[in-house]
C-alpha positions in Angstrom: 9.1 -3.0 -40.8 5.3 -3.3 -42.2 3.1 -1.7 -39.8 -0.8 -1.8 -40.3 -2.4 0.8 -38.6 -6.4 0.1 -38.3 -8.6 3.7 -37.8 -8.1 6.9 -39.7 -8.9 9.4 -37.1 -6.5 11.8 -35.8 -4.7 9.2 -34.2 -4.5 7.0 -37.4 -3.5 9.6 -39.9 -0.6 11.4 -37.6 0.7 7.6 -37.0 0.8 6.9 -40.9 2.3 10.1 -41.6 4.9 10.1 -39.1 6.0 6.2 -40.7 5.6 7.1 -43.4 8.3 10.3 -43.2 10.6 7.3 -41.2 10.9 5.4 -44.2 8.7 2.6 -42.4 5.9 0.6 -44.9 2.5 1.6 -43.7 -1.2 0.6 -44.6 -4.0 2.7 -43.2 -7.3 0.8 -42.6 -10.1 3.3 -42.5 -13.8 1.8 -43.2 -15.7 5.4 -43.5 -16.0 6.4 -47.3 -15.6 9.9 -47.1 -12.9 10.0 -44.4 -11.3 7.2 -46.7 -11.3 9.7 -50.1 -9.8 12.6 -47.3 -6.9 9.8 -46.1 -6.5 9.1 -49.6 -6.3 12.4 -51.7 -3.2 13.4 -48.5 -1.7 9.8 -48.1 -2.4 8.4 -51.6 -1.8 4.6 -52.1 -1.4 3.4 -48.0 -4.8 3.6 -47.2 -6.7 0.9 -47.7 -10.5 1.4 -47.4 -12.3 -1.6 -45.6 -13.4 -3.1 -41.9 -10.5 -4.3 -40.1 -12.3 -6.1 -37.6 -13.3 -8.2 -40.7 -10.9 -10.8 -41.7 -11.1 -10.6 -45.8 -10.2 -6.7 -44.9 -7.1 -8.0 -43.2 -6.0 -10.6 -45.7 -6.1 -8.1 -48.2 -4.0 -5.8 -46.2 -1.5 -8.2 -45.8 -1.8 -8.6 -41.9 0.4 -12.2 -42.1 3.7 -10.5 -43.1 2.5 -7.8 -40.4 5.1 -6.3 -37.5 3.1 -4.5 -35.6 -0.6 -3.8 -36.0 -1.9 -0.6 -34.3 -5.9 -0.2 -33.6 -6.6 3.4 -32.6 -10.1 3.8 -33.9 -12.8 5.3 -31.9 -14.1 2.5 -30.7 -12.9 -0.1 -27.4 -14.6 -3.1 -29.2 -13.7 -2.5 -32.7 -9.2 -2.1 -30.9 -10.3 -5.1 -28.8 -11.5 -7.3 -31.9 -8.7 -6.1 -34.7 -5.9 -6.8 -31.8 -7.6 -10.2 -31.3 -7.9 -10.5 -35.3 -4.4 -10.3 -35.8 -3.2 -12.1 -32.9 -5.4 -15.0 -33.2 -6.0 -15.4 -37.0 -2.7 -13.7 -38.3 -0.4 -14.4 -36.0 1.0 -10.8 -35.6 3.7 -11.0 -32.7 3.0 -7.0 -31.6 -0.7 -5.9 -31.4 -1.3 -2.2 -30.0 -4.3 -1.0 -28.8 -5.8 2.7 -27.9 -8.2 2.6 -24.9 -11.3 5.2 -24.7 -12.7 4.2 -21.9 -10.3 3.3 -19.0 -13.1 0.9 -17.4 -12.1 -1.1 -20.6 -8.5 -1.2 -19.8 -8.6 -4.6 -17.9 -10.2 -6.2 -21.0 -7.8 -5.2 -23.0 -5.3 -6.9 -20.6 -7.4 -10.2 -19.9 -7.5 -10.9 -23.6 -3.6 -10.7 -23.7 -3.4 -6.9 -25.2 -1.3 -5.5 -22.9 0.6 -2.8 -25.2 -2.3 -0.4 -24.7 -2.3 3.8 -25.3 -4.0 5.2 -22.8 -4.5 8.8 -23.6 -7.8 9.2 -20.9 -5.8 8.3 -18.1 -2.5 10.1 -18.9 -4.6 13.5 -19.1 -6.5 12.2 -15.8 -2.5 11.7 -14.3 -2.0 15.4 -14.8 -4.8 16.8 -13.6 -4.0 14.8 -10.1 -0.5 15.7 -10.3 0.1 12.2 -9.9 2.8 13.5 -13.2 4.5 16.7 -12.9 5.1 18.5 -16.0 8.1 19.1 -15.1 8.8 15.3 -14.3 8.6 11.9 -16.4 5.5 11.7 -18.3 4.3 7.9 -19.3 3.6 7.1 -22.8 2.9 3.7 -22.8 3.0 0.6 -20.7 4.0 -3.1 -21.2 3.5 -6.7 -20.2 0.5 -5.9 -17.8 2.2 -2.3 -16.4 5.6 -4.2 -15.9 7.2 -1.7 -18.6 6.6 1.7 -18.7 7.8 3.6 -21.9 8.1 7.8 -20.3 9.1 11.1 -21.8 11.0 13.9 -20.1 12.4 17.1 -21.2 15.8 18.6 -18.8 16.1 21.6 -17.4 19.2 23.5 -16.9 19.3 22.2 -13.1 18.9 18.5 -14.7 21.8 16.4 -13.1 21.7 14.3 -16.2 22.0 17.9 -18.3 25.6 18.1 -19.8 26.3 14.2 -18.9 27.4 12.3 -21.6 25.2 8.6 -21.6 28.0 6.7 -20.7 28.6 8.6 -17.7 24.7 8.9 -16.6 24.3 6.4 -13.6 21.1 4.6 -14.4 19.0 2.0 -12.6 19.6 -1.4 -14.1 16.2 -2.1 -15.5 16.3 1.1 -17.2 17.4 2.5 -21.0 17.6 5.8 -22.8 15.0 4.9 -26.0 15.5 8.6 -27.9 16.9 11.7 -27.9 14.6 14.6 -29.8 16.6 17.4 -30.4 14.7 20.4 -31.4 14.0 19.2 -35.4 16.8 16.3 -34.8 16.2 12.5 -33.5 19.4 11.4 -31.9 20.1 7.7 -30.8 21.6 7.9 -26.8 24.8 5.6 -27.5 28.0 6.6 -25.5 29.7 9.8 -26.1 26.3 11.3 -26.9 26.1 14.8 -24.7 22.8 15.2 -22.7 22.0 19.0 -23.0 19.2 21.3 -21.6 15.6 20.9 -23.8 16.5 17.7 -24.8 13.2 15.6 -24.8 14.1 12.2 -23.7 12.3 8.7 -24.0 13.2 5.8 -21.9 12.1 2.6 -20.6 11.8 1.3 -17.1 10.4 -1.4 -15.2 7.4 0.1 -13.0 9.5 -0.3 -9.9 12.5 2.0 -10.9 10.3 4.6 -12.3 11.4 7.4 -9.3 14.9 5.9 -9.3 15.2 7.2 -13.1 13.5 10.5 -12.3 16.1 10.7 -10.0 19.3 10.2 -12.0 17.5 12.2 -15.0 15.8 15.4 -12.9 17.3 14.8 -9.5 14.6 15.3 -6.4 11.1 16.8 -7.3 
């Protein structure tokens, strides 16, 4: 998979590296000069020093043969015009695009970005306690908010603690994505054992959100 990840922030540079150490083909876009030179002296020849809301920048990153570009720079209009870029010009199947601002969420959305990270409005979530910490925690949403992609860790009480998957009684629309296992990432296929700590990723649609919670966690 060739993933081009526009921004070299925080974000930007944990994405790479993270790729990177999963074997994935990566090229960092990162315009600034001397945050380029830092990207490049830790990440050597993946970053690539340009605009990417420019199109020569993304033809010489390669964007056509692209699988998935991320833009997670600073910036709502700079995400907004690289997603477009590469949808529209490159014909990259799989945009994703980091929000700032929520009030610039629905844009995203209208233009047809609707894999968006949110990070704002997650942290806004939990400081409602509209997400318990001790609940499912949403990571990312699909196809306009049909799809939510959520992260849980089980207790010891956890009815889905000790369960092997085959045996965990799951809504329909809903699948076991990962397993992370202290320093280990396990894939949730059959005779894989659910234990207590395990931090688990899984997919629902919107409206079987609380159903999962309540075959993973059991009632709040």
């Amino acid at each position: 998979m060739y993933v081009i990840v526009a921004g070299g922030g925080k974000i930007g540079f944990n994405l790479t590296k993270t790729l990177l150490d999963g074997g994935q083909e990566v090229l960092l876009i990162e315009k600034d000069p001397r945050k380029s030179r830092w990207l490049e002296d830790r990440l050597g020849q993946v970053v690539l020093r340009g605009d990417a809301t420019e199109v020569a920048t993304m033809e010489a990153a390669g964007a056509k043969r692209a699988d998935v570009v991320a833009a997670v720079t600073g910036f709502d209009e700079d995400n907004i015009m690289i997603c477009r870029l590469a949808q529209k010009v490159f014909g990259v199947n799989r945009v994703i695009g980091r929000v700032n601002n929520p009030q610039n969420e629905d844009a995203f959305r209208l233009l047809g970005i609707n894999n968006i990270i949110n990070s704002t409005r997650l942290i806004y979530r939990l400081v409602l306690q509209e997400v318990d910490v001790c609940g499912l925690i949403p990571l990312l949403t699909l196809k306009g908010g049909e799809v939510e992609f959520l992260e849980t860790v089980l207790t010891p009480e956890a009815p889905a603690a000790h369960v092997a998957v085959k045996d965990l009684i799951l809504p329909e629309q809903c699948l076991l994505m990962a397993i992370l296992r202290q320093e280990d990432l396990i894939f949730p296929r059959g005779d894989v054992v659910l234990l207590p700590g395990d931090q688990v990723i899984a997919a629902a649609r919107a409206e079987e959100v609380e159903a999962l919670r309540q075959a993973l966690l059991g009632s709040a």
